[in-house]
Phi, psi and omega in degrees: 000121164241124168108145182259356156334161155336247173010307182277306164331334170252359163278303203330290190304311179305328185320292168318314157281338172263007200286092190230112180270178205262336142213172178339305183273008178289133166243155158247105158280153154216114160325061197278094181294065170218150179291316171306160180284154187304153170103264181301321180077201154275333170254033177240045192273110204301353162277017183239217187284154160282006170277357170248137205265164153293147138316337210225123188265150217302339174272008205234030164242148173235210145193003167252112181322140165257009203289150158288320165267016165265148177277130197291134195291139224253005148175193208097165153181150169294158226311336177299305196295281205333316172292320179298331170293332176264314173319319155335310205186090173307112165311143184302323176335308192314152165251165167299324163313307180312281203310333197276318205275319154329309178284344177239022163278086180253209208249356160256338201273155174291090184276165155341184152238010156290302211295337210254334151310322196285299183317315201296325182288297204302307183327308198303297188322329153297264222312309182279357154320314205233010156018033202312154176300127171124306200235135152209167225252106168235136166274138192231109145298040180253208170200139191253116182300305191227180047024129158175151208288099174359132184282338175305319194118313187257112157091183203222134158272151178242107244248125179239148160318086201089003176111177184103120157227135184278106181249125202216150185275332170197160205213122178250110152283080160230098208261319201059197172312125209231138166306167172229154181275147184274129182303195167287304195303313190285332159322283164345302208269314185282322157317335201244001176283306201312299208309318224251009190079013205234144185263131165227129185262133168256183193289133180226182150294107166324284177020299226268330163323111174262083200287345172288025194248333196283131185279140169305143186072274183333173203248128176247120184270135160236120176243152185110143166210063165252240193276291144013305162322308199281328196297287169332304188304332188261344183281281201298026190210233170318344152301348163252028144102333169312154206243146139253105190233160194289127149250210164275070197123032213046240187286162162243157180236147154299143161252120172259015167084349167280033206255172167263179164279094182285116158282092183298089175246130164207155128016299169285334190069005144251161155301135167344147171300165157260169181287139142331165175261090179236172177269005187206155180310321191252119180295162187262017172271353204230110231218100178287170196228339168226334162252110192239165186289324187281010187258307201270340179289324180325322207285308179288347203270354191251017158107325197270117182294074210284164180290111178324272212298329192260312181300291168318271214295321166314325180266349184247351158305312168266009189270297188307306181304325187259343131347315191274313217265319185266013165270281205296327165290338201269296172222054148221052221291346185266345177278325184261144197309316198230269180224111140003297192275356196278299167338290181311285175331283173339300192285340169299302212271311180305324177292353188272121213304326186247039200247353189165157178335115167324315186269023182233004188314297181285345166292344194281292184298343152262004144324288200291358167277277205003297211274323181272302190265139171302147185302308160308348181275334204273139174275098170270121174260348164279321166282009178270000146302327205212068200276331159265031174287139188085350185256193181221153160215139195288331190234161174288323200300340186284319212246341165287335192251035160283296180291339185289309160342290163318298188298339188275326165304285175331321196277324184279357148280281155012293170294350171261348166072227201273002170273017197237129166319303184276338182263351156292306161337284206290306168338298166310304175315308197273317145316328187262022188288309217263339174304273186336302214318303191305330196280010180252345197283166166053040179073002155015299209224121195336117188328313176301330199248023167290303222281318190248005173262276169345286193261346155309316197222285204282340165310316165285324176296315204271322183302297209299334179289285182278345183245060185237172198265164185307142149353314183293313190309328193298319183296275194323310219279297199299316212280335174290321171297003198249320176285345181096022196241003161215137163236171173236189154239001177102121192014160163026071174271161194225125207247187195171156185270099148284100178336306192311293191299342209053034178208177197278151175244152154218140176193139196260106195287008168289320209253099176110148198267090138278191168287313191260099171283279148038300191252351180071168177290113195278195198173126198245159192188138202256012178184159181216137176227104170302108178276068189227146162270159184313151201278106193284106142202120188272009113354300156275333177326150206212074160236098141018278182274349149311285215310318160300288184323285188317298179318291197282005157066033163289326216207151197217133144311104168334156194235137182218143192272138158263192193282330154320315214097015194262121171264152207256115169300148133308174193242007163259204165240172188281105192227166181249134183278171331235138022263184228287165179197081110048112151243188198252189179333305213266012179106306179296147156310089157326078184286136161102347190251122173250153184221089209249124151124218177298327172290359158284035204271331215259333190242322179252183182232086163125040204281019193229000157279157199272156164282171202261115151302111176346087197261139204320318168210180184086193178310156191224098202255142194274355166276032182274324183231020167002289175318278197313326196271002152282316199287352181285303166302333162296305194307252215299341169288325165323312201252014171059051175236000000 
């Protein structure tokens, strides 16, 4: 196993579950490889801040399989049982932090991302407890350079860090998250950080960040505003001792005067949506209705390979639209023009796949808004990605307190949950997120329209939508810009060095009254921090053993056709399923080399989300637990079962 992570933690456990020997003297070792500690791996390592949250509220990651037709598991449970057992009966182990944050954790609330480290370690720790006769388990704190085909012939040596090599019968590549090499612009940025003295942090792991380097007061550029964002925003603010305390219209934030002057840029020039308030992941007001697993399996069971943009989205189109609309007749029975149940009808018949052309579909159904719904009322559905596309502002104070808008809206839709038109939409989205996944994977879907539909366009729109931060963060984000301690700059930014000054620059052609309308009100700054995680393409990835796999023609990148006919790398490797086997330069199957986690980005889809724990109700979507039943499938080919 290289990597210790969630991912290697779960062959690790199917190994274990799937162990049944063939007589008395049967053995199994197993070589477990990472510099990180087991379990947790990197980036969920229970020492770091509590200030950076899981994405994902507490009922809904696991790593232990609920599947029924998997063998069952010899311990463990996910993480929502785990929490409940230590609040029950604390492990003595547990720290006091660990124990404080337990206690006021409920199955709805946001854990650490320590804390869900704390789970990953104990989880391991039940597994090595409980042993079957035959196998054991050794770790190597290291890191493994290379791969390579035995010199014996059978089975691969594995090459370590500082010497040593593991000669072994087969090998699982679950690496995770890996650093990247920086493009030309951020080279560009780092060079000119190295000449002028000015500090640039480049994409990392928050974690991995030594956030005491960014200086106080001075104005700091953070570009990006996905998740990675709240995480920077919480070092440098409350991790430098300033409170969020209730005010009147909501939070005020305290300065505790060591924060920087945060410049805030991403592309929308807002932040991620934030999550709804529900009692479960996917809400339960909201039902697909066409694009269902049984919708997109047809397309395979009838010989036809679909298109994203012409097959996929026509159908998850109409899921979001009649989401929105039968939320706003439900609980804004006054936005529509005529008798609700008359409307609904109306917007049913128009949305039914086979009722007219695909390509007039969607005009039928702006027909029937016209006629029902107030104009103000009507769902632009793309733009709710992109909520200052089309405007201008003459000033920053005009556009911060545009966004402070948003974000207070935003939260405040959030707070009606399954009563908000729009976050039912988005609600939509995100059920048919997990529908897509299965129906993509493993070539699903055309190779063009992996590269200009899937990952072109809709991966970035539904994350900016559906992977957005707890509710509070929207809050906490509007009370700092109230406070003077984040500004932004706005749409499309374009960022760059003034020599002369000596700083880093950003502008936005959106925002401000100049000489160069082109470039907008610029805006200066003495650190830059990318808030993006390292770039998931193992083309770039800057690990040792890719770079050998690659060189020496065990593992290839996937190749993708666009609509030119030009092929393209993918940002994953090239593998044959199943289970996954790496092919090499020439085309062959790497037998005995497994491949679990991101570097499956090229087949699979949305592969850095946790598998999914059975939830109490609603939909049960099999790309919920994918993840494990690769690792179920790696398990039992290792041990020939």
């Amino acid at each position: 196993m290289i990597g210790a992570g969630p991912r290697g933690t779960s062959v690790l456990e199917r190994l274990l579950a799937n162990w049944a020997p063939a007589g008395p003297d049967a053995t199994l070792h197993i070589d477990v490889v990472d510099p990180y500690p087991a379990g947790p791996g990197h980036v969920w390592q229970p020492g770091q801040s509590r200030l950076y949250l899981m994405n994902t509220q507490s009922f809904y990651p696991t790593v232990i399989p609920e599947d029924p037709d998997l063998a069952r598991p010899l311990a463990g449970h996910t993480f929502d049982r785990w929490r409940e057992l230590q609040r029950e009966q604390p492990h003595p182990g547990l720290t006091a932090e660990e124990r404080a944050e337990l206690t006021g954790l409920a199955a709805t609330d946001f854990p650490s991302r320590a804390l869900y480290g704390r789970y990953l370690r104990s989880t391991l720790e039940d597994l090595l407890s409980c042993l079957p006769d035959g196998v054991t388990v050794e770790f190597h704190n290291t890191t493994a350079t290379s791969v390579r085909h035995a010199s014996g012939g059978a089975g691969f040596d594995v090459g370590l860090a500082g010497g040593g090599v593991l000669t072994v019968d087969s090998v699982v590549l679950a690496l995770g998250h890996l650093e990247s090499r920086l493009n030309p612009e951020q080279r560009e940025l780092q060079a000119a950080a190295e000449e002028f003295g000015l500090l640039y942090l480049p994409p990392a792991a928050p974690a991995d960040v030594d956030w005491s380097l960014v200086p106080a007061v001075q104005p700091v550029l953070v570009r990006g505003m996905g998740l990675n964002f709240f995480d920077a925003m919480g070092q440098l603010t409350e991790g430098r001792g300033g409170q969020f305390l209730p005010g009147d219209g909501g939070l005020r934030y305290l300065p505790s005067g060591r924060e920087p002057l945060i410049i805030a840029a991403s592309r929308r020039g807002t932040p991620y949506r934030a999550k709804a308030t529900l009692s479960g992941y996917y809400p339960g007001a909201v039902t697909l209705r066409y694009c269902t697993e049984d919708a997109l399996a047809k397309f395979a069971e009838t010989g036809i390979r679909p298109a994203f943009d012409h097959d996929l989205w026509p159908l998850l189109h109409r899921d979001a639209l009649w989401a929105y609309y039968s939320t706003l007749a439900r609980s804004q029975p006054e936005a529509v023009l005529t008798e609700p149940k008359e409307f609904l009808a109306a917007l049913e018949e128009a949305l039914q796949p086979h009722a007219h052309s695909a390509a007039k579909w969607e005009a039928l159904v702006d027909s029937v808004l016209a006629v029902h719904v107030k104009a103000d009322h009507r769902l632009n559905l793309l733009g709710l990605a992109a909520p200052l596309a089309g405007k201008s502002f003459d000033s920053r104070a005009e556009l911060d307190a545009a966004v402070v808008d948003y974000l207070m809206d935003d939260a405040r839709r959030s707070a009606l949950g399954e009563d908000d038109p729009v976050k039912m939409t988005i609600g939509a989205l995100h059920h048919g997120r997990a529908v897509l996944k299965t129906a993509v994977a493993d070539g699903g879907i055309t190779d063009e329209s992996w590269v200009a539909g899937l990952r072109g366009w809709f991966e970035a729109f539904v994350e900016g939508l559906a992977s957005g931060p707890p509710a509070l963060r929207a809050e906490q984000l509007a009370a700092l810009v109230r406070a003077g301690v984040v500004r932004f700059v706005g749409p499309d930014p374009k960022f760059g060095v003034d020599r002369k000054a000596r700083t880093f620059t950003a502008a936005s052609p959106w925002v401000g009254n100049t000489e160069d309308a082109v470039a907008g009100e610029v805006v200066h700054a003495v650190a830059m921090v990318e808030a993006l995680a390292p770039a998931n393409r193992v083309a770039v990835n800057e690990s040792p053993l890719l770079e050998q796999l690659l060189a020496e023609g065990l593992v290839r990148p996937r190749l993708m056709m666009t609509v030119e006919g030009t092929p393209v790398p993918t940002s994953g490797l090239d593998v044959a399923p199943h289970p996954y086997r790496p092919l090499g330069a020439n085309g062959s199957v790497t037998e005995g080399l497994f491949v679990l986690g991101l570097q499956l980005s090229a087949v699979q889809w949305g592969t850095a989300i946790a598998a999914e724990a059975r939830q109490k109700s609603g939909p049960v979507y099999s790309s919920g637990q994918r993840t494990l039943r690769d690792a179920d499938e790696i398990a039992r080919a290792i041990l020939g079962a």
